[in-house]
C-alpha positions in Angstrom: 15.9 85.0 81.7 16.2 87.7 79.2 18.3 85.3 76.4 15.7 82.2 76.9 12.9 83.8 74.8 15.0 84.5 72.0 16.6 81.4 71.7 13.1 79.8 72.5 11.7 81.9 69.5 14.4 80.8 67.5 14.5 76.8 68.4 11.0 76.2 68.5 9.2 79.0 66.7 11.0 79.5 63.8 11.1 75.7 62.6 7.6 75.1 63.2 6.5 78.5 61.3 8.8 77.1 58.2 7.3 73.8 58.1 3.7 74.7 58.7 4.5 77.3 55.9 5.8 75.0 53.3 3.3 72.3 54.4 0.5 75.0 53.2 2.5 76.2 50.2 2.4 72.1 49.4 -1.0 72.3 49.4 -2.1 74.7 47.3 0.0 73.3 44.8 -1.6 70.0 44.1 -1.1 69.4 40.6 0.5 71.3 37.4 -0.2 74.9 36.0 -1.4 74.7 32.2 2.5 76.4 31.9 4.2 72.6 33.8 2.0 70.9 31.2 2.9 72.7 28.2 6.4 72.6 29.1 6.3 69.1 30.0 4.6 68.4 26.4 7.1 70.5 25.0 10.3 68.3 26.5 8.5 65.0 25.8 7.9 66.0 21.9 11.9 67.1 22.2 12.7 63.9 23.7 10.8 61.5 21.1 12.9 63.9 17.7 15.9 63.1 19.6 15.2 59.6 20.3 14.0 59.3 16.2 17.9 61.4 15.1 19.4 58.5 17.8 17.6 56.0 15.5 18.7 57.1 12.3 22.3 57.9 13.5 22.5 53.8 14.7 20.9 53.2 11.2 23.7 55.1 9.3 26.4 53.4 11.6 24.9 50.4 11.0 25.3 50.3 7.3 28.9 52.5 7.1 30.5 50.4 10.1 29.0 47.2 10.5 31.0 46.2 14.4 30.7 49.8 15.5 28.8 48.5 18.6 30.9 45.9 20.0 34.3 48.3 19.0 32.5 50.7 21.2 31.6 48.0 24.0 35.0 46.4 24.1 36.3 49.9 25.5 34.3 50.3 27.9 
């Protein structure tokens, strides 16, 4: 009798305290701090210069080796 509560506690206790515990923790975070959003604006203006270098390097390829794109397909 003495080892049931423990494992009870344990089994059926413990899980249901960690999951009503993230459940609220879930809840209070509904949407993004002012920091998420500035950090996401941050990546996203990151992303488009990189996408714009991409751009120009396929430009520069382009003009200095015409069938670079299907020498680099027929590889693969």
């Amino acid at each position: 009798m003495d080892e049931v509560i423990p494992i009870l506690l344990i089994v059926i206790v413990l899980p249901l305290w960690l999951i009503f515990h993230y459940v609220t923790k879930w809840k209070q975070m509904k949407g993004f701090t002012p920091e998420d959003e500035a950090s996401l604006g941050d990546l996203r203006t990151a992303a488009d210069r990189l996408e714009d270098r991409l751009r120009t390097m396929e430009r520069i390829m382009d003009d200095e080796i015409p069938d670079w794109r299907s020498r680099y397909h027929e590889k693969l």
